[in-house]
N, CA, C, O and CB atoms as a CASP TS submission, in Angstrom:
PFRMAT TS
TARGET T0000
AUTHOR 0000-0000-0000
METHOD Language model
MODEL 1
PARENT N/A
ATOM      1  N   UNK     1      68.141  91.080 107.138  1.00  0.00           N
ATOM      2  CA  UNK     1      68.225  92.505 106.901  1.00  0.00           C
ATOM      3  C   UNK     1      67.425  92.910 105.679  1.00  0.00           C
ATOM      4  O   UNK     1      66.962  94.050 105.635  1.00  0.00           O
ATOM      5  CB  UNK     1      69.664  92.925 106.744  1.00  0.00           C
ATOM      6  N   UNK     2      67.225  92.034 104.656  1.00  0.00           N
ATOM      7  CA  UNK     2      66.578  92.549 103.313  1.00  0.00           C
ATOM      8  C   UNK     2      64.998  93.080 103.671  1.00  0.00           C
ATOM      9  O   UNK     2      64.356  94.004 103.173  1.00  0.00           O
ATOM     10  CB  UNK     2      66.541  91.184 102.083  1.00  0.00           C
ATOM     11  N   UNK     3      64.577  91.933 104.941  1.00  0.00           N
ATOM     12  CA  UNK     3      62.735  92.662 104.803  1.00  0.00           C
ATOM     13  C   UNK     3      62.916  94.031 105.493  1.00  0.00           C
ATOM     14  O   UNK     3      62.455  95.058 104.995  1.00  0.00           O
ATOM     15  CB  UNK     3      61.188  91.609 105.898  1.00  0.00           C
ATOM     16  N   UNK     4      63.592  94.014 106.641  1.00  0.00           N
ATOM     17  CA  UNK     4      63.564  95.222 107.504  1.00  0.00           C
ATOM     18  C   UNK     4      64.450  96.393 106.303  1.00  0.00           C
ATOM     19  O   UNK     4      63.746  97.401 106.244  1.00  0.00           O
ATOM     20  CB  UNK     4      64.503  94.850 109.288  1.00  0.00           C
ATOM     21  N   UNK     5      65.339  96.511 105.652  1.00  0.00           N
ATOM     22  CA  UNK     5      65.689  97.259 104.595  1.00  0.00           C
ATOM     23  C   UNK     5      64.453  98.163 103.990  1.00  0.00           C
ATOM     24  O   UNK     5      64.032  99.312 104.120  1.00  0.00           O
ATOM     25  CB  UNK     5      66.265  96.311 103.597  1.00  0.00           C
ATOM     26  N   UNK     6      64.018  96.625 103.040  1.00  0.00           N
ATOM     27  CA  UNK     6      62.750  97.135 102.897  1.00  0.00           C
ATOM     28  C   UNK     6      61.544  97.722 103.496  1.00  0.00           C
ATOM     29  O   UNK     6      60.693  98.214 102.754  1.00  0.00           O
ATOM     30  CB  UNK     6      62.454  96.565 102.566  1.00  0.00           C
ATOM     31  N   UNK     7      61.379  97.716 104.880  1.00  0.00           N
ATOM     32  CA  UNK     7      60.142  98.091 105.296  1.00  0.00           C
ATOM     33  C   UNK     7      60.869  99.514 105.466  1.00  0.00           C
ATOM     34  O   UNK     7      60.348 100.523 104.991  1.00  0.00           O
ATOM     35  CB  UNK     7      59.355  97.236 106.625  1.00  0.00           C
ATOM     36  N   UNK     8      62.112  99.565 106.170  1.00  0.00           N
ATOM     37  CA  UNK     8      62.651 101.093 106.682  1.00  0.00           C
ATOM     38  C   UNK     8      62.150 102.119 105.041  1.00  0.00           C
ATOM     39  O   UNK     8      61.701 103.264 105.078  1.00  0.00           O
ATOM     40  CB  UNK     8      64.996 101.039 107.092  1.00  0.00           C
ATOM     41  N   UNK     9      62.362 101.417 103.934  1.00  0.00           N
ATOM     42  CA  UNK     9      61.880 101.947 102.437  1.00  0.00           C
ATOM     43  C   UNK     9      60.913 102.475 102.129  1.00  0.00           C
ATOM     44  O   UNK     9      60.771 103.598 101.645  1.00  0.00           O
ATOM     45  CB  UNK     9      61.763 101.205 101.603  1.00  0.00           C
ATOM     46  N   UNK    10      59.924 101.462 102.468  1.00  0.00           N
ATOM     47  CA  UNK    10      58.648 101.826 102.586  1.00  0.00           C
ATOM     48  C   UNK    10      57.985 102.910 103.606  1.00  0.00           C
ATOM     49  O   UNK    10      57.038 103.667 103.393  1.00  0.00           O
ATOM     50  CB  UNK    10      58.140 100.735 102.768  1.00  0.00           C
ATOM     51  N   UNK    11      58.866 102.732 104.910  1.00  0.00           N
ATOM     52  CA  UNK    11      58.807 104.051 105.986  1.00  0.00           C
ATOM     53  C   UNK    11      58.806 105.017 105.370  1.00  0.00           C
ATOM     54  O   UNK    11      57.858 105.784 105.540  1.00  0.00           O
ATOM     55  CB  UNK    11      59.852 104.301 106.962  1.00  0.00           C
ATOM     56  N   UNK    12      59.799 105.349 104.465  1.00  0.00           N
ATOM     57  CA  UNK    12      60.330 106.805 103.559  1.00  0.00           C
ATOM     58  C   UNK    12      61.703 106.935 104.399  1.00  0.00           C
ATOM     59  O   UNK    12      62.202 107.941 104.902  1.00  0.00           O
ATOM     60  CB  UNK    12      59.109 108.546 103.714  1.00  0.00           C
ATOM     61  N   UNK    13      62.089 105.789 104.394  1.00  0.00           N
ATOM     62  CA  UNK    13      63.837 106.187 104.589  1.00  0.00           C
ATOM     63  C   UNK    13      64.430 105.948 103.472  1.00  0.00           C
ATOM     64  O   UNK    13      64.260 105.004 102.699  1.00  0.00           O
ATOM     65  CB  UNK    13      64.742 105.337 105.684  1.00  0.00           C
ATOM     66  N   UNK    14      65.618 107.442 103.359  1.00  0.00           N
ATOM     67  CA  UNK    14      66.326 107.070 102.353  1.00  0.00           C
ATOM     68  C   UNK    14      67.382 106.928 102.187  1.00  0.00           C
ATOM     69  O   UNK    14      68.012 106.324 101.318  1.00  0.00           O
ATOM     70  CB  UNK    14      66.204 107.486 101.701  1.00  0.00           C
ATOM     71  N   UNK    15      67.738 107.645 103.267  1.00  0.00           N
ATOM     72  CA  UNK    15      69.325 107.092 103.705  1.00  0.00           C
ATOM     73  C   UNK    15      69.632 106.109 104.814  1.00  0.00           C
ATOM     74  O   UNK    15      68.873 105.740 105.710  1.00  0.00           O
ATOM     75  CB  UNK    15      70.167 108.257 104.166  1.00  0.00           C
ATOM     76  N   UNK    16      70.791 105.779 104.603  1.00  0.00           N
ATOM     77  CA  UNK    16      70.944 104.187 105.994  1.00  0.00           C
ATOM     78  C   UNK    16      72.397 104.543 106.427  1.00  0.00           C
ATOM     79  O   UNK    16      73.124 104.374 105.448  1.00  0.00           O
ATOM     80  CB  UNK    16      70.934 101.951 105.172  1.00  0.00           C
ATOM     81  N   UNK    17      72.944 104.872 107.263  1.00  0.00           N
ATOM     82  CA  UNK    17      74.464 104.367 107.487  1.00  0.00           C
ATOM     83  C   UNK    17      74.678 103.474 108.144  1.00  0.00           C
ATOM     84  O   UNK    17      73.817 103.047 108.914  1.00  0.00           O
ATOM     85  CB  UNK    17      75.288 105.118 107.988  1.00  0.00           C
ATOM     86  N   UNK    18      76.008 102.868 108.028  1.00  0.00           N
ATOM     87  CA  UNK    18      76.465 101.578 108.101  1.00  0.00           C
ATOM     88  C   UNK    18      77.736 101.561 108.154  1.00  0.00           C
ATOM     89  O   UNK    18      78.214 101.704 107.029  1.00  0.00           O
ATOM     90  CB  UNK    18      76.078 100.814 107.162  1.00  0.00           C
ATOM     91  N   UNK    19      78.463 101.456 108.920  1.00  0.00           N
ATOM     92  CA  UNK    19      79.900 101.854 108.266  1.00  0.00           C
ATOM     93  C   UNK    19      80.797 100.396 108.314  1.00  0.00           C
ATOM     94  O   UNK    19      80.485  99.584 109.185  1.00  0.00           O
ATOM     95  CB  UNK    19      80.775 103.250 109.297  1.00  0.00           C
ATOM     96  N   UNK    20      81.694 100.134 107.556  1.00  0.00           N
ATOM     97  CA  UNK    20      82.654  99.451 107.394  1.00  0.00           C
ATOM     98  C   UNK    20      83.464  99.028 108.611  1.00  0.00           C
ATOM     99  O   UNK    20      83.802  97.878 108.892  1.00  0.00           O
ATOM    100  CB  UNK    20      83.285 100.047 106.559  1.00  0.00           C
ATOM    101  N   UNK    21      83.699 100.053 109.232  1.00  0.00           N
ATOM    102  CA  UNK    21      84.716 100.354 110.083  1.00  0.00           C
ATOM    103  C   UNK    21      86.108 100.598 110.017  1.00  0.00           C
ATOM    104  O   UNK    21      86.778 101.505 110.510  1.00  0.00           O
ATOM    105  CB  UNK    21      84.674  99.664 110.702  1.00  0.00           C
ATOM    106  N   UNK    22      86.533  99.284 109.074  1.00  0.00           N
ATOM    107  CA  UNK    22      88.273  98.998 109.066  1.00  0.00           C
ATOM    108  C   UNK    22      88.595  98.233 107.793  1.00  0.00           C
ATOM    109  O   UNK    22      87.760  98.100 106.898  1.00  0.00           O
ATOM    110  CB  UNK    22      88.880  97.960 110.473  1.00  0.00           C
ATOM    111  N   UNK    23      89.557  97.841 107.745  1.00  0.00           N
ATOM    112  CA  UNK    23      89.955  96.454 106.067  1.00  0.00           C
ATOM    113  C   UNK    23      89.555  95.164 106.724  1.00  0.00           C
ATOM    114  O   UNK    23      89.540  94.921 107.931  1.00  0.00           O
ATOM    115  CB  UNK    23      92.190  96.125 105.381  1.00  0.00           C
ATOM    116  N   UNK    24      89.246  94.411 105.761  1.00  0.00           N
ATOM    117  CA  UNK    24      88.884  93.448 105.914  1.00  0.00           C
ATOM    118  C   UNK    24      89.846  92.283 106.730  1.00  0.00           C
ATOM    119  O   UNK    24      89.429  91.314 107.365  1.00  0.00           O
ATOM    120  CB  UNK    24      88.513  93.273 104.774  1.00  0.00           C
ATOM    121  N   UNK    25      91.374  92.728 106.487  1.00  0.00           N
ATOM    122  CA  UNK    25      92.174  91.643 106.993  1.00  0.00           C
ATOM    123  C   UNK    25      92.092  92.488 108.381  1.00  0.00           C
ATOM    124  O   UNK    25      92.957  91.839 108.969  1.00  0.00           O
ATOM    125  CB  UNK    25      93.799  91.241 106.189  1.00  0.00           C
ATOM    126  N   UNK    26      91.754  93.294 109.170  1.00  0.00           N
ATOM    127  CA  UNK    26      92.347  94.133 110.119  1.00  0.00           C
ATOM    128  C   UNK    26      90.513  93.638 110.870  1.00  0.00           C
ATOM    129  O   UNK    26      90.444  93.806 112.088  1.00  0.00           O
ATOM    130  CB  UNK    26      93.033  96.151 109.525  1.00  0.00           C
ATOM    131  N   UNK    27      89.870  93.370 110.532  1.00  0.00           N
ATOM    132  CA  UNK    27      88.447  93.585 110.972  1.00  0.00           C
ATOM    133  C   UNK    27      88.298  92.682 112.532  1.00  0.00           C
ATOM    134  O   UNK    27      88.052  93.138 113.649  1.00  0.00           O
ATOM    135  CB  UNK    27      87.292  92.940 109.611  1.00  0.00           C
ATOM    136  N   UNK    28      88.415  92.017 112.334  1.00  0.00           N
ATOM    137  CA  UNK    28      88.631  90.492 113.509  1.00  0.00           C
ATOM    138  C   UNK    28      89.355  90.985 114.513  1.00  0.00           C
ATOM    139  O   UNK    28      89.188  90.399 115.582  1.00  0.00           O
ATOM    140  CB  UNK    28      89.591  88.989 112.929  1.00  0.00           C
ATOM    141  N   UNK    29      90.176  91.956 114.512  1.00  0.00           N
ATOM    142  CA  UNK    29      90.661  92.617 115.817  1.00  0.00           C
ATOM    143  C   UNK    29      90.083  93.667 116.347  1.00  0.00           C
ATOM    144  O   UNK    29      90.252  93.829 117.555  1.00  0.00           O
ATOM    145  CB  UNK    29      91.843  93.013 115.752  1.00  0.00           C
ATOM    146  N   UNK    30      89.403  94.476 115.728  1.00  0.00           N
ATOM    147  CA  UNK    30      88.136  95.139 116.656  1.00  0.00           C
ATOM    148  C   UNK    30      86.999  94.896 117.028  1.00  0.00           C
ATOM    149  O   UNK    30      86.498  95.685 117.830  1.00  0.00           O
ATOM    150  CB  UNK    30      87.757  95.988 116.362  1.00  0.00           C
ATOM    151  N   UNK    31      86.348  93.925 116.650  1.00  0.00           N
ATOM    152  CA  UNK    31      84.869  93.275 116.614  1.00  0.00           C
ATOM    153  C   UNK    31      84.771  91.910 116.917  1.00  0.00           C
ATOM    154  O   UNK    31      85.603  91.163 116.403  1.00  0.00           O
ATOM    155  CB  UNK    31      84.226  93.380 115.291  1.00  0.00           C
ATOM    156  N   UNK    32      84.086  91.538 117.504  1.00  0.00           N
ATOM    157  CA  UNK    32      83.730  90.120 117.236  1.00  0.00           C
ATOM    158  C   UNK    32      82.547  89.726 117.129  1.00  0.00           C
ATOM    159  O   UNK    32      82.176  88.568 116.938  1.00  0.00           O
ATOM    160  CB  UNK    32      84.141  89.364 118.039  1.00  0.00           C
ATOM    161  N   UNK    33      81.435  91.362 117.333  1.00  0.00           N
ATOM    162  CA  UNK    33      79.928  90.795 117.041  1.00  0.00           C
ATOM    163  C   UNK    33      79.981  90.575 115.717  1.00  0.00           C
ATOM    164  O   UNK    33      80.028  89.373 115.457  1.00  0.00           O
ATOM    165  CB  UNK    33      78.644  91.764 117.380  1.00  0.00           C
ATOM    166  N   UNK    34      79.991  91.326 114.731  1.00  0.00           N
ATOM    167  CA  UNK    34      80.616  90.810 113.228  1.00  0.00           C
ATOM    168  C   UNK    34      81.071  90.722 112.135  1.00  0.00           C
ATOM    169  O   UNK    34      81.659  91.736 111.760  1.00  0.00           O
ATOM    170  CB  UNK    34      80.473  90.565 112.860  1.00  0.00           C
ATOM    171  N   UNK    35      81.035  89.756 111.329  1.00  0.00           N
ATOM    172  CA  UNK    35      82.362  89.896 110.551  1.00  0.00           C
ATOM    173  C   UNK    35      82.338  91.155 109.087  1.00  0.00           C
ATOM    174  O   UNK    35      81.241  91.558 108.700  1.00  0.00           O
ATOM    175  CB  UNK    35      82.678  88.153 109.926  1.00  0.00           C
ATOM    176  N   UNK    36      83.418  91.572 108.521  1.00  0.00           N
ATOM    177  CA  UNK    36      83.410  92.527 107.445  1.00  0.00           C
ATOM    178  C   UNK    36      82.235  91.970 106.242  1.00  0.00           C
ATOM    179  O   UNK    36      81.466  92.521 105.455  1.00  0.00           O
ATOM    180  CB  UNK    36      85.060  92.640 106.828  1.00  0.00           C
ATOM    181  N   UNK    37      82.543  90.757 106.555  1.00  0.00           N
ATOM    182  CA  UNK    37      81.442  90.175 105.167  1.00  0.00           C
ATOM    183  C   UNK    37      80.400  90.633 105.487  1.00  0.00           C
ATOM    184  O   UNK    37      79.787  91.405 104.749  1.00  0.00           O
ATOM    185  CB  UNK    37      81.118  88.549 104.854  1.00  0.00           C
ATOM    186  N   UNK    38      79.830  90.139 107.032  1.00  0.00           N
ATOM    187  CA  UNK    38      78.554  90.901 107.342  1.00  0.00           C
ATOM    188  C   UNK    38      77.827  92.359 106.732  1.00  0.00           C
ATOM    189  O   UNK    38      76.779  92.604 106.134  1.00  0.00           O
ATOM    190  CB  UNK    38      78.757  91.131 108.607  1.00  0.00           C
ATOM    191  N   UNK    39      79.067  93.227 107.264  1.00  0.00           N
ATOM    192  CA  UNK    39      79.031  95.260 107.195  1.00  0.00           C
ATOM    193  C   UNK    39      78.478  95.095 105.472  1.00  0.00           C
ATOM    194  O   UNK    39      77.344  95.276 105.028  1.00  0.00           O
ATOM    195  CB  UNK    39      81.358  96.517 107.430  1.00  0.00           C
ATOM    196  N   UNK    40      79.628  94.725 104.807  1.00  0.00           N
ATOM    197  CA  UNK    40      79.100  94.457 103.356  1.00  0.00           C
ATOM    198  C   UNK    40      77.931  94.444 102.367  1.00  0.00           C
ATOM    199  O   UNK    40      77.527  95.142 101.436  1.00  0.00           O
ATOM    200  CB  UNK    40      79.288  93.627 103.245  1.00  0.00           C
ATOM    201  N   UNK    41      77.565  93.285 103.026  1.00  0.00           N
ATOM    202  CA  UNK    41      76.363  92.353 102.994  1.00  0.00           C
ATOM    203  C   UNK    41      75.125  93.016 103.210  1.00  0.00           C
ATOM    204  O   UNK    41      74.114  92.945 102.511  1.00  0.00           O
ATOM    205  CB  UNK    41      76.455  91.289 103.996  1.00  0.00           C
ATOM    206  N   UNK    42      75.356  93.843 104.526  1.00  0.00           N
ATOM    207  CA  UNK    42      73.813  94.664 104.720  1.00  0.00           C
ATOM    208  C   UNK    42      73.591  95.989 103.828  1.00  0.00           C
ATOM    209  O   UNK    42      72.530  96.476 103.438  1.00  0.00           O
ATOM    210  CB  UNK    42      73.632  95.240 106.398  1.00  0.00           C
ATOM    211  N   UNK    43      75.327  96.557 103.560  1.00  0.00           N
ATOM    212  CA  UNK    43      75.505  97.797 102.360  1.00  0.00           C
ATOM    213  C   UNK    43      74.786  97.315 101.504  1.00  0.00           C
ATOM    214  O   UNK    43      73.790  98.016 101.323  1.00  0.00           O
ATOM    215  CB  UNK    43      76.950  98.171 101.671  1.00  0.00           C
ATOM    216  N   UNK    44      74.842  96.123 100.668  1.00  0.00           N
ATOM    217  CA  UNK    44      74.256  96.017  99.304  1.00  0.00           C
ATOM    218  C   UNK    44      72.717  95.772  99.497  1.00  0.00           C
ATOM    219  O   UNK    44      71.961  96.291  98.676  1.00  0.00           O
ATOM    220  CB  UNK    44      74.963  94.800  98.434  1.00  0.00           C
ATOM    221  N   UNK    45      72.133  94.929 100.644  1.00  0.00           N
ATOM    222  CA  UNK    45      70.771  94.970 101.215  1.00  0.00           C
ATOM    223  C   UNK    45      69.981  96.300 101.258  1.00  0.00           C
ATOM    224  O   UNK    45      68.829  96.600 100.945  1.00  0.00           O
ATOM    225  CB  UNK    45      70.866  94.503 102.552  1.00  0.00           C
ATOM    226  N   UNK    46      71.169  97.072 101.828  1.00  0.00           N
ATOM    227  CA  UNK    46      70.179  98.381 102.039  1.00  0.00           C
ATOM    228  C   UNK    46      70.124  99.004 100.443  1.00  0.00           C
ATOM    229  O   UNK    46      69.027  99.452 100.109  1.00  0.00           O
ATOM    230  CB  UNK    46      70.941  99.714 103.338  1.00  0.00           C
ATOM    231  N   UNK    47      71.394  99.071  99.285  1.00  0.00           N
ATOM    232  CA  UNK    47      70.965  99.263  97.932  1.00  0.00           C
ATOM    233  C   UNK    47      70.238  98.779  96.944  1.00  0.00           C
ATOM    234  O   UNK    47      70.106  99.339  95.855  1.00  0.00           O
ATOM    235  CB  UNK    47      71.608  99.306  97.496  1.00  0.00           C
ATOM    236  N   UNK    48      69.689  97.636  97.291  1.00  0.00           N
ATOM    237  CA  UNK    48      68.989  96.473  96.458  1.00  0.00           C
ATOM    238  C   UNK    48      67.539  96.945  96.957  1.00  0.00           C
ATOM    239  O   UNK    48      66.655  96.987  96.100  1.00  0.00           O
ATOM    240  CB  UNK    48      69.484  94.651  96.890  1.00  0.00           C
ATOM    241  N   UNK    49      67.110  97.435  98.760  1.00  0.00           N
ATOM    242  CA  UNK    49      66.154  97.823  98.518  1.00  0.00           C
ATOM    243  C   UNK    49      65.520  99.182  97.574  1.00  0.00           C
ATOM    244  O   UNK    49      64.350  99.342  97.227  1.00  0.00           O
ATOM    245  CB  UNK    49      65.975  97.745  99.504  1.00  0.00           C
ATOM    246  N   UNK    50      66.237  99.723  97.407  1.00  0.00           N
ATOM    247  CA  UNK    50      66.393 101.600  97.005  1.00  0.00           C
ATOM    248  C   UNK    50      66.604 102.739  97.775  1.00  0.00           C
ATOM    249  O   UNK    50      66.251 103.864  97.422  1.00  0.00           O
ATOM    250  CB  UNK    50      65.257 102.171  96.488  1.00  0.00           C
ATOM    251  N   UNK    51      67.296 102.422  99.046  1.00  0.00           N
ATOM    252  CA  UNK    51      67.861 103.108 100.135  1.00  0.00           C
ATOM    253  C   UNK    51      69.598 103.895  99.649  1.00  0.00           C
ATOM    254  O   UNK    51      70.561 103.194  99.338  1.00  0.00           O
ATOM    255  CB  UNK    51      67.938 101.809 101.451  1.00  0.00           C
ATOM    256  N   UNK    52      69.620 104.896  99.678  1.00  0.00           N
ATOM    257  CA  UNK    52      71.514 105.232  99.855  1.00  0.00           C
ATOM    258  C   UNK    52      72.039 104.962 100.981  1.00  0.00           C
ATOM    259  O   UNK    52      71.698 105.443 102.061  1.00  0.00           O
ATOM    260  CB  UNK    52      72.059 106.757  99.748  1.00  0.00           C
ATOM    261  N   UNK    53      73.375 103.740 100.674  1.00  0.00           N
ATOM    262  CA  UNK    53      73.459 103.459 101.898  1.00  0.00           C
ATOM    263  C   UNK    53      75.107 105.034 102.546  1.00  0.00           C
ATOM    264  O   UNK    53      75.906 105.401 101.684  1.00  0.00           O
ATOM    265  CB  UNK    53      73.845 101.304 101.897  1.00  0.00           C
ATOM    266  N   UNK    54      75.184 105.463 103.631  1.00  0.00           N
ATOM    267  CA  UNK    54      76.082 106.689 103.615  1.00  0.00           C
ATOM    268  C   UNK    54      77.298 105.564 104.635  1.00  0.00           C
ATOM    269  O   UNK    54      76.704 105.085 105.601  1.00  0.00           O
ATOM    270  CB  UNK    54      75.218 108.539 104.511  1.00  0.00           C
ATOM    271  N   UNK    55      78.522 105.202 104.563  1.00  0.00           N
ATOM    272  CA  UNK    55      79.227 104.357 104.979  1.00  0.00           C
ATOM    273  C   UNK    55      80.553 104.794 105.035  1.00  0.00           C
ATOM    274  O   UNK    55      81.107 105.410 104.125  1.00  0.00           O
ATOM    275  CB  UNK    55      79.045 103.344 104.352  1.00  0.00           C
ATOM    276  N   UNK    56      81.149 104.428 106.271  1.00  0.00           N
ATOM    277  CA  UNK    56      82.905 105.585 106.485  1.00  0.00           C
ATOM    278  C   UNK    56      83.327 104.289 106.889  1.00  0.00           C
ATOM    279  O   UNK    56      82.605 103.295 106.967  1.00  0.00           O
ATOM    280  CB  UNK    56      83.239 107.303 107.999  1.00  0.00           C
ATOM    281  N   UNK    57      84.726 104.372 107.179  1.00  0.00           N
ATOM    282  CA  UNK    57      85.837 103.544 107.865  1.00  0.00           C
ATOM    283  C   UNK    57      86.263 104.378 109.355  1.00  0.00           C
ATOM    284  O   UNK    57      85.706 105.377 109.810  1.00  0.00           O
ATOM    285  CB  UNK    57      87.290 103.417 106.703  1.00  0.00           C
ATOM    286  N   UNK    58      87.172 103.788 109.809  1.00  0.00           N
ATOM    287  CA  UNK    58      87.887 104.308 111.632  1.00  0.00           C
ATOM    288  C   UNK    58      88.858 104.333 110.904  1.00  0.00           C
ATOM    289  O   UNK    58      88.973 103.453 110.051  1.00  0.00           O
ATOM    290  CB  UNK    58      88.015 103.256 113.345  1.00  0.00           C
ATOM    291  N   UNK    59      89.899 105.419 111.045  1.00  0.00           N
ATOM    292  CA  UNK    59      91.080 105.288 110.448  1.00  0.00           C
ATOM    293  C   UNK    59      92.468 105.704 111.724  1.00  0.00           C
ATOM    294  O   UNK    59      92.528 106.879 112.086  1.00  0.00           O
ATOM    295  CB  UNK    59      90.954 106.350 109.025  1.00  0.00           C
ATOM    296  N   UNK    60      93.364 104.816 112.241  1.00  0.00           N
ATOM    297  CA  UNK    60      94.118 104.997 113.006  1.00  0.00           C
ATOM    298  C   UNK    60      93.982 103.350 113.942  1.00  0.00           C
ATOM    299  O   UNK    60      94.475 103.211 115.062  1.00  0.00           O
ATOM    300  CB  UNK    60      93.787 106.462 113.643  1.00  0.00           C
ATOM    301  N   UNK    61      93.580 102.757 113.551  1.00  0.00           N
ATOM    302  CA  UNK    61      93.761 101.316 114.734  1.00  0.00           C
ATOM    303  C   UNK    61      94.777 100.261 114.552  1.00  0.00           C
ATOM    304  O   UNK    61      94.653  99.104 114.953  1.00  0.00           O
ATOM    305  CB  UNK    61      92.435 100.348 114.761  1.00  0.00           C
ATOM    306  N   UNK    62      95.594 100.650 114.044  1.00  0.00           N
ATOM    307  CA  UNK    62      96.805  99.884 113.189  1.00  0.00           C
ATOM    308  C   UNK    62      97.060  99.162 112.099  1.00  0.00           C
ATOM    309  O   UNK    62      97.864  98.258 111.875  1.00  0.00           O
ATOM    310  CB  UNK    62      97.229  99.197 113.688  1.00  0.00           C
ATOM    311  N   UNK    63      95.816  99.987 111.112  1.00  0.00           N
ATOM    312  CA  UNK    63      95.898  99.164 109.638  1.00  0.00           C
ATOM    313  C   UNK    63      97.196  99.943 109.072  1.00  0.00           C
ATOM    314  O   UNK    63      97.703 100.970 109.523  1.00  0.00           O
ATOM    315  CB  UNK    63      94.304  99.363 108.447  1.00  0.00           C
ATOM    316  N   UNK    64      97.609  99.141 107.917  1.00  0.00           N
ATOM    317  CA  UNK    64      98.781  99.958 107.031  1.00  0.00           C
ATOM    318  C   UNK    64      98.470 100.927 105.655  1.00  0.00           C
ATOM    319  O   UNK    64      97.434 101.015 104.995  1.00  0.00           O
ATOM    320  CB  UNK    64      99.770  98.798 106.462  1.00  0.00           C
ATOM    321  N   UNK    65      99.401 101.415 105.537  1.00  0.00           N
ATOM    322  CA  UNK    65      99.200 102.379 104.890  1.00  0.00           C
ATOM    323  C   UNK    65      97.991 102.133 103.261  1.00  0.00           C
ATOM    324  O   UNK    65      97.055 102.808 102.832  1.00  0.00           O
ATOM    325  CB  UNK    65     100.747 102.795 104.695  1.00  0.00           C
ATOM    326  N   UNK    66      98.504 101.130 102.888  1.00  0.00           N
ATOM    327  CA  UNK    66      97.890  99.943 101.793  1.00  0.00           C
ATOM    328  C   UNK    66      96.572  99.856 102.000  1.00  0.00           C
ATOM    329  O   UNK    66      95.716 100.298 101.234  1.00  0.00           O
ATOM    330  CB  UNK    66      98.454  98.400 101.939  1.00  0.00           C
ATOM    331  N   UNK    67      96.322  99.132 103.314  1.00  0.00           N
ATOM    332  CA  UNK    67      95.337  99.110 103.554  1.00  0.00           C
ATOM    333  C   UNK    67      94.001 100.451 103.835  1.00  0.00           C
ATOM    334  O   UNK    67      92.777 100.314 103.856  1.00  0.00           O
ATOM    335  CB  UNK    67      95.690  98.397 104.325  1.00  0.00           C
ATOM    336  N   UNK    68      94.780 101.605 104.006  1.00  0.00           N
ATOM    337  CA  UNK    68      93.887 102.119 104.397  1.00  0.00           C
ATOM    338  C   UNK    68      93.330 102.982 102.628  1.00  0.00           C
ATOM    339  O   UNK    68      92.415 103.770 102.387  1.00  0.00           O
ATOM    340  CB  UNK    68      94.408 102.992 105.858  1.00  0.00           C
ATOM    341  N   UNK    69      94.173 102.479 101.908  1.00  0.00           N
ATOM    342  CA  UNK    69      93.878 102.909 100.718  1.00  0.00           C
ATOM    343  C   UNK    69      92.662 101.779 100.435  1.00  0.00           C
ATOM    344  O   UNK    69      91.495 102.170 100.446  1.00  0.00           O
ATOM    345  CB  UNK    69      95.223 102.970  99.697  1.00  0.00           C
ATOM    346  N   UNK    70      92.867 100.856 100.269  1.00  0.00           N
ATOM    347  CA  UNK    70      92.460  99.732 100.100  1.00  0.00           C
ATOM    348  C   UNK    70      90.199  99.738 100.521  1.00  0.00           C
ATOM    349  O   UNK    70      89.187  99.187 100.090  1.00  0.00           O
ATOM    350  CB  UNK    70      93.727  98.767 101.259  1.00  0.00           C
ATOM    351  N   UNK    71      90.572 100.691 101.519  1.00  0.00           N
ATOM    352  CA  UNK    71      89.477 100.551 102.746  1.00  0.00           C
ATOM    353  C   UNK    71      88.559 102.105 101.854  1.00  0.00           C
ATOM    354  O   UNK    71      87.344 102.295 101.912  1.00  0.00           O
ATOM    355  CB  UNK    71      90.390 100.858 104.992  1.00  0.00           C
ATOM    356  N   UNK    72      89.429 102.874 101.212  1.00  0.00           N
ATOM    357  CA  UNK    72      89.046 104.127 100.667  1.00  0.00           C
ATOM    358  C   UNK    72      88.298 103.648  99.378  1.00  0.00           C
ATOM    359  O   UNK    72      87.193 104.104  99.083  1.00  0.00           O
ATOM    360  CB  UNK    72      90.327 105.149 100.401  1.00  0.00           C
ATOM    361  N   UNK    73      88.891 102.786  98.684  1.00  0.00           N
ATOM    362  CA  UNK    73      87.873 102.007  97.395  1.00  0.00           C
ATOM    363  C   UNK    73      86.623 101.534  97.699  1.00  0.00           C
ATOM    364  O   UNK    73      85.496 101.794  97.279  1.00  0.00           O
ATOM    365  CB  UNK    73      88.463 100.702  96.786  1.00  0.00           C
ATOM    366  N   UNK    74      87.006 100.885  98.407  1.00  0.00           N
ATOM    367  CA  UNK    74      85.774  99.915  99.280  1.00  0.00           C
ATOM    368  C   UNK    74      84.858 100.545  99.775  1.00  0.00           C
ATOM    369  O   UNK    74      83.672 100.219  99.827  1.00  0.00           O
ATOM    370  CB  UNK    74      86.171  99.133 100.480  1.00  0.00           C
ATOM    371  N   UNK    75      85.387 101.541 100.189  1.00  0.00           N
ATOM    372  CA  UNK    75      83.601 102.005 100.742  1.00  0.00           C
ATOM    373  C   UNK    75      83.186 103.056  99.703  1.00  0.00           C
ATOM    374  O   UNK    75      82.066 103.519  99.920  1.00  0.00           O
ATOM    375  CB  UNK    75      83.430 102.917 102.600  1.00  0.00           C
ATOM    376  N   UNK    76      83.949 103.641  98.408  1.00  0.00           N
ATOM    377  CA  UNK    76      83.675 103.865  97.306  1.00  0.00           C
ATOM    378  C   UNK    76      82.323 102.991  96.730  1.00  0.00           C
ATOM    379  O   UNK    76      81.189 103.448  96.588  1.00  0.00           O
ATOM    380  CB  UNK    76      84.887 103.688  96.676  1.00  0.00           C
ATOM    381  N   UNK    77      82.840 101.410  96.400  1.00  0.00           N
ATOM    382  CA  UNK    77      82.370 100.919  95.328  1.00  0.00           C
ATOM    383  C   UNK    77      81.479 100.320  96.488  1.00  0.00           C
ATOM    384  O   UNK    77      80.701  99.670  95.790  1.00  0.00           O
ATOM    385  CB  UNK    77      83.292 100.090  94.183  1.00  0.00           C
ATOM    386  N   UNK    78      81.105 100.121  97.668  1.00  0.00           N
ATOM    387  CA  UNK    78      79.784  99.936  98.024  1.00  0.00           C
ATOM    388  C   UNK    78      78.731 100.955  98.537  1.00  0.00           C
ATOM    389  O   UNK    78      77.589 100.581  98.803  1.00  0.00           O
ATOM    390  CB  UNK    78      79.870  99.104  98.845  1.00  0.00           C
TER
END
């Protein structure tokens, strides 16, 4: 993801979305193409190139209340 990041950069993209989807302990039950580390992983790819990455959660698939706080930081601090 880092070269293609970068080339979308060089395109003149400046925004990327990406979304999270869900919490991390809750993730493995909606997906199995892949994992939360993945979603993560490409967030900070797309900021390392100089892209904003714009990123939401699904809220209602049976995370808990905790968690969905939890999921509100998180896509804060990435």
């Amino acid at each position: 993801m880092k070269k293609k990041a970068k080339r979308l950069k060089e395109a003149g993209v400046h925004r990327y979305n990406h979304n999270i989807n869900t919490h991390h302990d809750h993730h493995a039950h909606i997906t199995t193409t892949h994992t939360y580390d993945d979603r993560v992983s490409t967030i900070e790819q797309v900021k390392q190139s100089g892209m904003s990455p714009c990123s939401g959660v699904i809220i209602g698939m049976g995370e808990t209340n905790q968690q969905i706080v939890e999921m509100a930081f998180c896509a804060q601090s990435t």
